[in-house]
C-alpha positions in Angstrom: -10.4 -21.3 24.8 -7.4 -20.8 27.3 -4.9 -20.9 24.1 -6.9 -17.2 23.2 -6.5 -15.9 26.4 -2.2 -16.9 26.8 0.2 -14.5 27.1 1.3 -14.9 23.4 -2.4 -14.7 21.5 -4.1 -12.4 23.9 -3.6 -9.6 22.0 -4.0 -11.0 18.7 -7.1 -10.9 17.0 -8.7 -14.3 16.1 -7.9 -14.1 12.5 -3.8 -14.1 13.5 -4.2 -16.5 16.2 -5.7 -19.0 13.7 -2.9 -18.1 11.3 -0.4 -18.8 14.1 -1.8 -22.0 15.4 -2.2 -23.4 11.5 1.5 -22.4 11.1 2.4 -24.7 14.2 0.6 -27.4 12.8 -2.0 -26.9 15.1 -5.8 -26.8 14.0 -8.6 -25.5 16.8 -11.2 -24.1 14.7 -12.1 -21.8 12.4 -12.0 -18.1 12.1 -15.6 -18.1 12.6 -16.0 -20.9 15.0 -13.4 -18.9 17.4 -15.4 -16.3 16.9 -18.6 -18.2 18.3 -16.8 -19.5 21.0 -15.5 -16.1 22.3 -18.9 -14.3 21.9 -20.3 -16.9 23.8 -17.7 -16.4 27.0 -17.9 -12.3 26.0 -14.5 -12.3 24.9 -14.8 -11.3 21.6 -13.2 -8.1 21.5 -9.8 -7.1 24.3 -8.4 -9.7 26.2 -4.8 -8.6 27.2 -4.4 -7.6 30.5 -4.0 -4.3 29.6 -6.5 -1.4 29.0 -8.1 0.1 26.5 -7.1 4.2 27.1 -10.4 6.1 27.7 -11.4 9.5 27.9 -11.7 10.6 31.4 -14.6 13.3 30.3 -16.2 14.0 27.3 -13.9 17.3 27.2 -10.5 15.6 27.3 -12.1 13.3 24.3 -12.7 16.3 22.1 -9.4 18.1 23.4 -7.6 14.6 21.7 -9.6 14.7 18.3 -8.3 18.0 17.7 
């Protein structure tokens, strides 16, 4: 699945990418297929280069809730 992980779908979720491709003309799988396929490399959820933020202690989470 390298099309998921390019620059332009990388941070889209499966659901647009499918949208995207279908709008091309271009058919890979389904929704649900993708889904299988990136599961099964453990790439289901954040696959742009950049980071999720996170908390550096359980203090600094609670100070951003607030």
């Amino acid at each position: 699945m390298a099309i998921c992980n390019d620059e332009e779908y990388a941070s889209l979720p499966r659901s647009q990418i499918v949208q995207r491709l279908t709008d091309k003309g271009i058919y890979l799988a389904s929704e649900s297929a993708m889904y299988r396929v990136l599961k099964a490399i453990n790439q289901q959820h954040h696959r742009d280069k950049s980071k999720a933020p996170q908390a550096a202690c359980v203090y600094q989470l609670q100070c951003l809730s607030i």
